[in-house]
Backbone as CSV, one residue per row, in Angstrom:
resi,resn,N_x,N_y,N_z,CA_x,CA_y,CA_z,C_x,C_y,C_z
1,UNK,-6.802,-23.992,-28.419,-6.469,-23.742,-27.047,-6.431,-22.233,-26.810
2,UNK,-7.226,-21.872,-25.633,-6.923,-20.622,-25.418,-5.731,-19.873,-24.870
3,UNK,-5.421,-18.705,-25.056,-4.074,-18.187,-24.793,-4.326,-17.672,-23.241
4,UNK,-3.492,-18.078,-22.443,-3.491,-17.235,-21.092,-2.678,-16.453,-20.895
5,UNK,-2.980,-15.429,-19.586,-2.264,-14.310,-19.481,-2.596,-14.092,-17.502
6,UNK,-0.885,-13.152,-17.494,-1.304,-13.028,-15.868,-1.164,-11.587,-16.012
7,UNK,-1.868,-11.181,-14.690,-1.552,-9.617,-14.377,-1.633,-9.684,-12.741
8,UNK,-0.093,-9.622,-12.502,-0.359,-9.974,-10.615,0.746,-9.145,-10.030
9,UNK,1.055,-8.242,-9.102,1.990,-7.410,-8.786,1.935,-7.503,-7.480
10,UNK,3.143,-7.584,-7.015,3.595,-7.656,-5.537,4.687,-6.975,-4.982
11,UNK,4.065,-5.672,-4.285,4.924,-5.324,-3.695,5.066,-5.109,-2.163
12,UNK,5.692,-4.780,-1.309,6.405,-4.575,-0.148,7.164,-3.007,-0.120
13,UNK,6.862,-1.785,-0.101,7.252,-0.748,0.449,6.964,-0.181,1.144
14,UNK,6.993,1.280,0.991,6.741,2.608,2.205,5.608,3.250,1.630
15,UNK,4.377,4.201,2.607,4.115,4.991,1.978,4.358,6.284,1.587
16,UNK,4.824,7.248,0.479,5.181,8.337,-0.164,4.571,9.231,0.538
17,UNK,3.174,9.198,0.581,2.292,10.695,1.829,0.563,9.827,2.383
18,UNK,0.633,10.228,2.793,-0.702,10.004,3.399,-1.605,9.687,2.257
19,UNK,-2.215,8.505,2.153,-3.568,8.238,1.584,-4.921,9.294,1.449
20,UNK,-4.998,9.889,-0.206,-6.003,10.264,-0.068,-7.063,10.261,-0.742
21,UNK,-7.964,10.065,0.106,-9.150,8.918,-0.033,-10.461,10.112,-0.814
22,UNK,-11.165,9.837,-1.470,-12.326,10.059,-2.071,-13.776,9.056,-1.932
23,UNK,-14.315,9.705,-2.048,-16.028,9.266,-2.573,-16.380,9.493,-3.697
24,UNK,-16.898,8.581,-4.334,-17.393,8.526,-6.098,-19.368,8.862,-5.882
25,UNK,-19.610,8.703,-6.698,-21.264,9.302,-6.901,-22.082,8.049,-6.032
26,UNK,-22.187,7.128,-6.083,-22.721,6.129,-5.678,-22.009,5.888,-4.279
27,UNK,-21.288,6.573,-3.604,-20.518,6.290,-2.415,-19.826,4.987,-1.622
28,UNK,-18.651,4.612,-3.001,-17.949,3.937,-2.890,-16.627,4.993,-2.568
29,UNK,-15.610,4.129,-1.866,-14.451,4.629,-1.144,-13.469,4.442,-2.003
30,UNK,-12.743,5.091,-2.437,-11.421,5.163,-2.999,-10.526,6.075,-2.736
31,UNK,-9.196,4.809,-2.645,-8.178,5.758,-1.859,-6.738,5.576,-3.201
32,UNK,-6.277,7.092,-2.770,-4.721,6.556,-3.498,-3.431,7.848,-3.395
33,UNK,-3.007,6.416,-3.508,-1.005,6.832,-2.558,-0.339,6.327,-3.294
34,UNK,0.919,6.919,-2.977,2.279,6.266,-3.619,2.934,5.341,-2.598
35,UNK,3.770,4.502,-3.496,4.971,3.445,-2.458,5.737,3.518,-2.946
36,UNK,6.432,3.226,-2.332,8.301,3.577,-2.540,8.486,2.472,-2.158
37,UNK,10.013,1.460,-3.301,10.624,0.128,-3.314,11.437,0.782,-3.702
38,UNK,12.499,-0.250,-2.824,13.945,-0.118,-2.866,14.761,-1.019,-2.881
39,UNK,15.756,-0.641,-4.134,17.008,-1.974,-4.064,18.094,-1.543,-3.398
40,UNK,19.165,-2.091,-3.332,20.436,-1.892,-3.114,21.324,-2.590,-3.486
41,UNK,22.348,-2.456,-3.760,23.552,-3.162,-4.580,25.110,-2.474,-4.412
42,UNK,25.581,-3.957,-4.662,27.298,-2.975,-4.117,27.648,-3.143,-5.956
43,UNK,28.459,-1.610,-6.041,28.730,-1.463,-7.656,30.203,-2.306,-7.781
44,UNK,30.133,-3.198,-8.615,31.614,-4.156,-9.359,32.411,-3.298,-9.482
45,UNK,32.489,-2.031,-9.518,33.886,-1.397,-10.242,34.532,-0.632,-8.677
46,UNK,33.368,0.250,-7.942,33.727,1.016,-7.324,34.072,0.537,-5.630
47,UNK,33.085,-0.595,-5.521,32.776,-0.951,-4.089,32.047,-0.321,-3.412
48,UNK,31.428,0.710,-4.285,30.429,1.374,-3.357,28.395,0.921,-3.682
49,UNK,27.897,0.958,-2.030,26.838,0.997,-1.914,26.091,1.883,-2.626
50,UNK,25.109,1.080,-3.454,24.330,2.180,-4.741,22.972,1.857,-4.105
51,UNK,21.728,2.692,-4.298,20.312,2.390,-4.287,19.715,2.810,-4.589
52,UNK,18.529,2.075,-5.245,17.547,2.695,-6.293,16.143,2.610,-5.677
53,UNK,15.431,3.855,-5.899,14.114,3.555,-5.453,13.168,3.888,-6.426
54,UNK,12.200,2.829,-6.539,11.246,3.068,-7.639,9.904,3.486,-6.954
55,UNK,8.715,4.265,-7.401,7.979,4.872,-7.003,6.369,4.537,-7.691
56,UNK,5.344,3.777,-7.038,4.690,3.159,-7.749,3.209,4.181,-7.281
57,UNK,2.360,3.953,-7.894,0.937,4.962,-8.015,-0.156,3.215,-7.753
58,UNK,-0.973,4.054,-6.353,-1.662,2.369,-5.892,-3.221,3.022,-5.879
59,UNK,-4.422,2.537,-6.282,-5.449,2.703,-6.429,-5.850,1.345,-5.184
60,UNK,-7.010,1.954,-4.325,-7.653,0.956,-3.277,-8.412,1.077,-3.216
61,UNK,-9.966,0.612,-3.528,-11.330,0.664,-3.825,-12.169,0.103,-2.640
62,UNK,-13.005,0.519,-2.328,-13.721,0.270,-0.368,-13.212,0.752,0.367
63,UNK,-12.522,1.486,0.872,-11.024,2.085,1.410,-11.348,2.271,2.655
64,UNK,-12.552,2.838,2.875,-12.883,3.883,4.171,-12.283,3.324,5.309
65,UNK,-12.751,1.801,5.423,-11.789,1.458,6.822,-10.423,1.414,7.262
66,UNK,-9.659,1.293,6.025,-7.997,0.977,6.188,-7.440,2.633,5.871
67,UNK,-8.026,3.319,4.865,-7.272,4.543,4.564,-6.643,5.447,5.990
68,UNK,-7.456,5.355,7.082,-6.874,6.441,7.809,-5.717,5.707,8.684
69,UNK,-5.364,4.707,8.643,-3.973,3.858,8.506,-2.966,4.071,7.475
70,UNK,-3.504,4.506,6.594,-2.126,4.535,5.670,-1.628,5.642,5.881
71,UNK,-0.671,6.259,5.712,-0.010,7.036,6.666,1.811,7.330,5.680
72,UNK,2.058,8.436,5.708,3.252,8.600,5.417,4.293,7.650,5.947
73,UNK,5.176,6.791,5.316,5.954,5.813,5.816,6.151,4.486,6.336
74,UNK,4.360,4.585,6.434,4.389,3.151,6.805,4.648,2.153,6.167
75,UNK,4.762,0.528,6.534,5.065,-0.133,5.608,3.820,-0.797,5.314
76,UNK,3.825,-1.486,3.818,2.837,-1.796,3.719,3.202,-3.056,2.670
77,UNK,2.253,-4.203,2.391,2.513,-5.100,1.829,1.079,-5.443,0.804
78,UNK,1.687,-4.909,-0.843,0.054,-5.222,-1.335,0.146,-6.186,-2.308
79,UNK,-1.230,-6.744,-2.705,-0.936,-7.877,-4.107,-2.373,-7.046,-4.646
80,UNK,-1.948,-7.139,-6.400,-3.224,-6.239,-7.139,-2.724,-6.583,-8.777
81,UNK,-3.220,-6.095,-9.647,-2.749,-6.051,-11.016,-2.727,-4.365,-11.581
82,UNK,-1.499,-4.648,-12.495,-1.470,-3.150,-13.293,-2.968,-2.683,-14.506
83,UNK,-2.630,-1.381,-14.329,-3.855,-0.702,-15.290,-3.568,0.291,-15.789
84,UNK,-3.496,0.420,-16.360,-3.259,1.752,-17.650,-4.259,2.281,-18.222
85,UNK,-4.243,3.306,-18.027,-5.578,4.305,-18.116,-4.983,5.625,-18.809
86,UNK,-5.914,6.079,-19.814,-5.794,7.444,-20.117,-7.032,8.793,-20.287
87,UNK,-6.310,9.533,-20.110,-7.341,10.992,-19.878,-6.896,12.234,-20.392
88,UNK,-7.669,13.290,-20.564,-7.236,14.162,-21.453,-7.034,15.325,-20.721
89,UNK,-5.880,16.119,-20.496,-5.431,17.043,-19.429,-6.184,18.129,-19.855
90,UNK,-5.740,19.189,-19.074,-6.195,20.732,-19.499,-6.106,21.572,-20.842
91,UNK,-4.722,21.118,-21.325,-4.743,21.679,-22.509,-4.948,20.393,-24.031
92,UNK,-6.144,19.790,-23.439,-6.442,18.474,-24.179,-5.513,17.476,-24.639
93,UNK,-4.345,17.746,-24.082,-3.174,16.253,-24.514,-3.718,15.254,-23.880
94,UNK,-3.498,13.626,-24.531,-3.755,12.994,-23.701,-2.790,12.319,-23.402
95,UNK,-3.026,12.479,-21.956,-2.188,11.607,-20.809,-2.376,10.111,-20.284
96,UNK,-1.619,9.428,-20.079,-1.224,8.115,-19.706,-1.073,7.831,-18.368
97,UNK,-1.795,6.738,-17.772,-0.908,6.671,-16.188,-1.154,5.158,-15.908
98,UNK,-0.289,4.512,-15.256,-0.460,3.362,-15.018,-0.256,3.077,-13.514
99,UNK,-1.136,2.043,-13.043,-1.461,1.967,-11.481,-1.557,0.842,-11.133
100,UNK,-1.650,0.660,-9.864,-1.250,-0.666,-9.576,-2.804,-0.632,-8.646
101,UNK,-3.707,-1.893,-9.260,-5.207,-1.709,-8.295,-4.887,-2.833,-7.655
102,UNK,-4.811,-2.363,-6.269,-4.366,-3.313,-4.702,-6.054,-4.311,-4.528
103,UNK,-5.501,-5.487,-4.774,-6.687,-6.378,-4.353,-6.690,-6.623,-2.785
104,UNK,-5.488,-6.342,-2.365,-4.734,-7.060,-0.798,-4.047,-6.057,-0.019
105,UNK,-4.466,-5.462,0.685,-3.357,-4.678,1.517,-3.547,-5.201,3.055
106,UNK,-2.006,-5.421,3.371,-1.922,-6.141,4.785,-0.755,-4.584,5.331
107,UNK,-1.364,-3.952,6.253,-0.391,-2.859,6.934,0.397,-3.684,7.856
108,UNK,1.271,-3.744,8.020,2.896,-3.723,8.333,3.222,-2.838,9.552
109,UNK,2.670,-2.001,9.455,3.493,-1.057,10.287,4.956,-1.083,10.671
110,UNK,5.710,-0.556,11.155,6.879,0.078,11.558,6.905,0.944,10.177
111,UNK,8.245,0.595,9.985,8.839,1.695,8.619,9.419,2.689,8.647
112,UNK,9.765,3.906,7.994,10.626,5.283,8.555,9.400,5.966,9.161
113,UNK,8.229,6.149,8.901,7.005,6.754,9.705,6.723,6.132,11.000
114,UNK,7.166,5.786,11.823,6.723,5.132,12.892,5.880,6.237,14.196
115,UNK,4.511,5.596,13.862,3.520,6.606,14.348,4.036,7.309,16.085
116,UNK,3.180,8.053,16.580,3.331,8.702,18.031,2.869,7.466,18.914
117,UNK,3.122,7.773,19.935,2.393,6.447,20.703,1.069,6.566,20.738
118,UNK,0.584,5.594,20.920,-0.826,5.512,21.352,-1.136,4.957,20.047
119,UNK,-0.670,5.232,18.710,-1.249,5.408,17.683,-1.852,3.878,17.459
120,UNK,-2.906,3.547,16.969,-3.282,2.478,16.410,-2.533,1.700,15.163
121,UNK,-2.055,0.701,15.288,-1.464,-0.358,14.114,-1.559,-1.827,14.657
122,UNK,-1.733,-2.867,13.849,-2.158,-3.911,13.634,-0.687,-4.756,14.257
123,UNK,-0.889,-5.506,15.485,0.134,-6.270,15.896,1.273,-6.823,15.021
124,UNK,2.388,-7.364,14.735,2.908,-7.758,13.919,2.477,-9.178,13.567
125,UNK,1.987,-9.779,14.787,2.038,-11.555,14.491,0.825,-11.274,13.545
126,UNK,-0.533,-10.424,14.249,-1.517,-10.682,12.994,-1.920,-9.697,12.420
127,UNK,-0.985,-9.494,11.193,-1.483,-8.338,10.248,-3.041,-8.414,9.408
128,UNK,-3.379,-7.058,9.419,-5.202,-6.340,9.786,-4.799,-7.072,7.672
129,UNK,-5.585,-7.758,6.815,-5.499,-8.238,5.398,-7.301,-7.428,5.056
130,UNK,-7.005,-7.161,3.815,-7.850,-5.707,3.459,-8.426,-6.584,1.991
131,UNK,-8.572,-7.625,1.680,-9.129,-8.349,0.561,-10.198,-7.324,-0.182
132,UNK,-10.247,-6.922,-1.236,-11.125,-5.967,-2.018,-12.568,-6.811,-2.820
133,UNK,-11.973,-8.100,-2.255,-13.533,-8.259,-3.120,-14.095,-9.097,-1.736
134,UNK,-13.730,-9.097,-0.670,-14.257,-9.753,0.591,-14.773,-8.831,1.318
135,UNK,-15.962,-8.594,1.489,-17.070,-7.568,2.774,-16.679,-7.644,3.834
136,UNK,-16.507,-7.088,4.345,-16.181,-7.533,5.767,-17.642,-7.003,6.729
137,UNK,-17.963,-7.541,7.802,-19.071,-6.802,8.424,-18.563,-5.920,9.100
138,UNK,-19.557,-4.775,9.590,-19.033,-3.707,10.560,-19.011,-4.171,12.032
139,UNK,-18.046,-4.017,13.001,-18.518,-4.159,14.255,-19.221,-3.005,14.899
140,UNK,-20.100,-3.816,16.039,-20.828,-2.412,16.636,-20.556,-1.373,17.022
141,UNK,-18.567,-1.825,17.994,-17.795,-0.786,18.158,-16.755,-0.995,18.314
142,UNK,-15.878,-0.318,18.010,-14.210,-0.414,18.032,-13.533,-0.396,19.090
143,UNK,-12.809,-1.849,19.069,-12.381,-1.905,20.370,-10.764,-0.476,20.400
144,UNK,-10.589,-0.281,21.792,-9.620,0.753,21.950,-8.115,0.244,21.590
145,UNK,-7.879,1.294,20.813,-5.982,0.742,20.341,-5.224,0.386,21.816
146,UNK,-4.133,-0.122,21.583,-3.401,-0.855,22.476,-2.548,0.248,22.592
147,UNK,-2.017,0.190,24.140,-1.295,1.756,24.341,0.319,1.481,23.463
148,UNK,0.878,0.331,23.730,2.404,0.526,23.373,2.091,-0.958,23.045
149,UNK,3.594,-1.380,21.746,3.775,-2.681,21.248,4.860,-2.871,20.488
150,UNK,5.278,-3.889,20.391,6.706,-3.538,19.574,6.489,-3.834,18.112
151,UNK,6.757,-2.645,17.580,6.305,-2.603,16.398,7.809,-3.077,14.970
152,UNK,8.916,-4.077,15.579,10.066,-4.211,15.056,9.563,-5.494,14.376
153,UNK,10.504,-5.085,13.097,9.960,-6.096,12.005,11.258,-7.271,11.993
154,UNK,10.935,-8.307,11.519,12.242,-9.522,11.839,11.623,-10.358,10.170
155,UNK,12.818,-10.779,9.784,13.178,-11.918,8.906,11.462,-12.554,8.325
156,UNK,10.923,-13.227,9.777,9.651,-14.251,9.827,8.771,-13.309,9.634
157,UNK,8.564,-11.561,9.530,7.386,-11.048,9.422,6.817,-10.462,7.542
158,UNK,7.812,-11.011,7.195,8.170,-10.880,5.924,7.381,-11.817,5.129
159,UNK,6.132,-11.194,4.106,5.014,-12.231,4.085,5.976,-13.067,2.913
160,UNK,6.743,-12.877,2.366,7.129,-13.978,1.689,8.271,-14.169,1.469
Protein backbone atom coordinates (compact mmCIF):
# COMPACT_ATOMS: atom_id res chain seq x y z
CA UNK A 1 0.00 0.00 0.00
CA UNK A 2 1.14 3.27 -0.79
CA UNK A 3 1.91 5.88 1.86
CA UNK A 4 -0.09 9.18 1.56
CA UNK A 5 0.63 12.56 2.41
CA UNK A 6 -1.14 16.09 2.50
CA UNK A 7 0.26 19.50 1.94
CA UNK A 8 -2.80 22.00 2.20
CA UNK A 9 -2.69 25.45 4.08
CA UNK A 10 -5.39 27.75 4.87
CA UNK A 11 -5.27 30.88 5.75
CA UNK A 12 -7.46 34.07 6.35
CA UNK A 13 -5.34 37.34 7.08
CA UNK A 14 -4.11 40.85 6.21
CA UNK A 15 -1.82 41.98 3.75
CA UNK A 16 1.82 43.08 5.34
CA UNK A 17 2.61 45.67 2.09
CA UNK A 18 1.57 45.77 -1.20
CA UNK A 19 2.10 42.82 -3.58
CA UNK A 20 5.10 42.76 -5.52
CA UNK A 21 4.69 41.32 -8.61
CA UNK A 22 7.47 40.24 -11.19
CA UNK A 23 7.92 38.75 -14.68
CA UNK A 24 10.08 35.60 -15.17
CA UNK A 25 11.87 35.00 -18.73
CA UNK A 26 9.07 33.34 -20.48
CA UNK A 27 6.53 36.03 -19.11
CA UNK A 28 4.75 34.43 -16.54
CA UNK A 29 3.40 36.67 -13.54
CA UNK A 30 4.52 36.26 -10.15
CA UNK A 31 3.57 37.97 -7.27
CA UNK A 32 4.64 37.97 -3.51
CA UNK A 33 3.52 39.39 -0.12
CA UNK A 34 3.27 38.78 3.31
CA UNK A 35 0.01 37.99 5.61
CA UNK A 36 -0.43 38.55 8.87
CA UNK A 37 -2.73 35.93 11.26
CA UNK A 38 -3.81 36.58 14.38
CA UNK A 39 -4.83 34.92 17.62
CA UNK A 40 -6.04 36.17 20.72
CA UNK A 41 -6.47 34.76 24.08
CA UNK A 42 -7.33 35.79 27.61
CA UNK A 43 -4.08 34.68 29.86
CA UNK A 44 -5.31 32.05 33.03
CA UNK A 45 -3.17 33.78 35.49
CA UNK A 46 -3.47 37.47 34.67
CA UNK A 47 -6.91 38.12 32.95
CA UNK A 48 -5.37 39.91 30.53
CA UNK A 49 -5.99 40.06 26.69
CA UNK A 50 -2.76 38.58 24.94
CA UNK A 51 -2.21 38.41 20.93
CA UNK A 52 -0.11 36.82 18.73
CA UNK A 53 0.52 37.46 15.21
CA UNK A 54 2.21 35.17 12.94
CA UNK A 55 3.61 36.38 9.64
CA UNK A 56 3.52 34.13 6.60
CA UNK A 57 5.63 34.64 3.04
CA UNK A 58 2.82 33.83 -0.02
CA UNK A 59 4.10 33.11 -3.57
CA UNK A 60 1.09 33.66 -6.48
CA UNK A 61 1.92 32.50 -9.93
CA UNK A 62 -0.32 34.20 -13.08
CA UNK A 63 -0.75 37.14 -10.86
CA UNK A 64 -1.07 40.01 -13.30
CA UNK A 65 -4.80 40.26 -12.90
CA UNK A 66 -5.37 40.09 -9.07
CA UNK A 67 -1.88 41.63 -7.93
CA UNK A 68 -2.87 45.27 -8.29
CA UNK A 69 -5.68 44.36 -5.68
CA UNK A 70 -3.57 43.19 -3.20
CA UNK A 71 -2.89 45.99 -1.35
CA UNK A 72 -1.51 46.77 2.14
CA UNK A 73 -4.22 45.48 4.63
CA UNK A 74 -6.49 44.01 2.84
CA UNK A 75 -8.08 40.96 3.74
CA UNK A 76 -7.55 38.13 2.00
CA UNK A 77 -8.50 34.43 2.09
CA UNK A 78 -5.96 31.80 0.46
CA UNK A 79 -5.72 27.85 0.12
CA UNK A 80 -2.07 26.59 -1.36
CA UNK A 81 0.65 24.15 0.03
CA UNK A 82 4.03 24.87 1.85
CA UNK A 83 7.55 24.88 0.04
CA UNK A 84 10.79 25.11 1.21
CA UNK A 85 13.32 26.25 -0.89
CA UNK A 86 16.94 27.09 -0.59
CA UNK A 87 19.53 29.54 -2.10
CA UNK A 88 22.82 30.74 -1.58
CA UNK A 89 23.12 34.47 -0.27
CA UNK A 90 25.89 36.93 -0.95
CA UNK A 91 28.37 35.78 1.19
CA UNK A 92 27.59 32.08 -0.10
CA UNK A 93 25.68 30.79 3.12
CA UNK A 94 22.94 28.92 2.32
CA UNK A 95 19.69 30.16 3.14
CA UNK A 96 16.31 28.57 3.76
CA UNK A 97 12.81 29.99 3.21
CA UNK A 98 9.60 28.50 3.33
CA UNK A 99 6.36 29.76 1.50
CA UNK A 100 3.16 29.21 1.21
CA UNK A 101 2.25 28.72 -2.95
CA UNK A 102 -1.50 30.16 -3.01
CA UNK A 103 -3.48 27.85 -5.39
CA UNK A 104 -6.76 30.10 -4.34
CA UNK A 105 -6.94 33.59 -3.53
CA UNK A 106 -10.48 35.01 -2.93
CA UNK A 107 -9.94 39.06 -1.91
CA UNK A 108 -12.09 39.91 0.94
CA UNK A 109 -11.68 43.24 1.09
CA UNK A 110 -12.37 45.45 4.09
CA UNK A 111 -9.56 44.91 6.71
CA UNK A 112 -7.32 47.71 8.51
CA UNK A 113 -6.44 48.97 4.74
CA UNK A 114 -9.73 49.95 3.68
CA UNK A 115 -9.13 51.49 0.25
CA UNK A 116 -10.17 55.47 -0.79
CA UNK A 117 -13.43 55.53 -2.36
CA UNK A 118 -13.95 54.80 -5.65
CA UNK A 119 -11.42 52.16 -5.19
CA UNK A 120 -12.23 48.88 -6.90
CA UNK A 121 -12.95 45.57 -4.63
CA UNK A 122 -14.98 42.60 -5.24
CA UNK A 123 -18.61 42.82 -3.58
CA UNK A 124 -18.78 40.85 -0.43
CA UNK A 125 -21.68 38.39 -1.46
CA UNK A 126 -19.40 37.43 -4.55
CA UNK A 127 -15.87 37.24 -3.83
CA UNK A 128 -13.48 37.76 -7.31
CA UNK A 129 -11.73 33.36 -6.58
CA UNK A 130 -8.20 33.48 -8.37
CA UNK A 131 -7.82 29.41 -8.95
CA UNK A 132 -4.01 29.04 -10.25
CA UNK A 133 -4.42 26.27 -12.35
CA UNK A 134 -7.90 27.62 -13.96
CA UNK A 135 -7.38 30.23 -17.18
CA UNK A 136 -9.58 32.43 -17.03
CA UNK A 137 -10.39 34.31 -20.46
CA UNK A 138 -9.70 37.99 -20.89
CA UNK A 139 -12.66 40.27 -21.27
CA UNK A 140 -12.67 42.78 -24.06
CA UNK A 141 -13.13 45.45 -21.46
CA UNK A 142 -13.42 46.20 -17.94
CA UNK A 143 -16.41 47.02 -16.74
CA UNK A 144 -16.13 50.43 -14.40
CA UNK A 145 -15.68 49.90 -10.48
CA UNK A 146 -18.73 50.62 -8.51
CA UNK A 147 -18.57 54.09 -6.87
CA UNK A 148 -19.42 53.13 -3.06
CA UNK A 149 -20.44 49.61 -1.27
CA UNK A 150 -20.41 48.32 1.96
CA UNK A 151 -17.49 46.75 2.34
CA UNK A 152 -18.36 45.28 6.29
CA UNK A 153 -17.56 41.84 6.89
CA UNK A 154 -20.25 39.64 9.10
CA UNK A 155 -20.07 36.08 10.68
CA UNK A 156 -21.71 34.49 7.00
CA UNK A 157 -18.78 36.14 4.94
CA UNK A 158 -16.39 33.99 6.54
CA UNK A 159 -15.50 31.28 3.89
CA UNK A 160 -15.44 28.73 6.50
Amino acid sequence: MASRSVNKVILLGNLGKDAETKFTASGSAVSNFTLATSRRWKDKQTGEIKEETDWHRCVLWDSERVSTFLLKGKQIYIEGRLRTRSYDDKDQQKRYVTEVVCDELILLGGGRGEGAPGEYAPPQSQPVSMPRSAPRPQPASAPAPPEEFNQAISDDDVPF
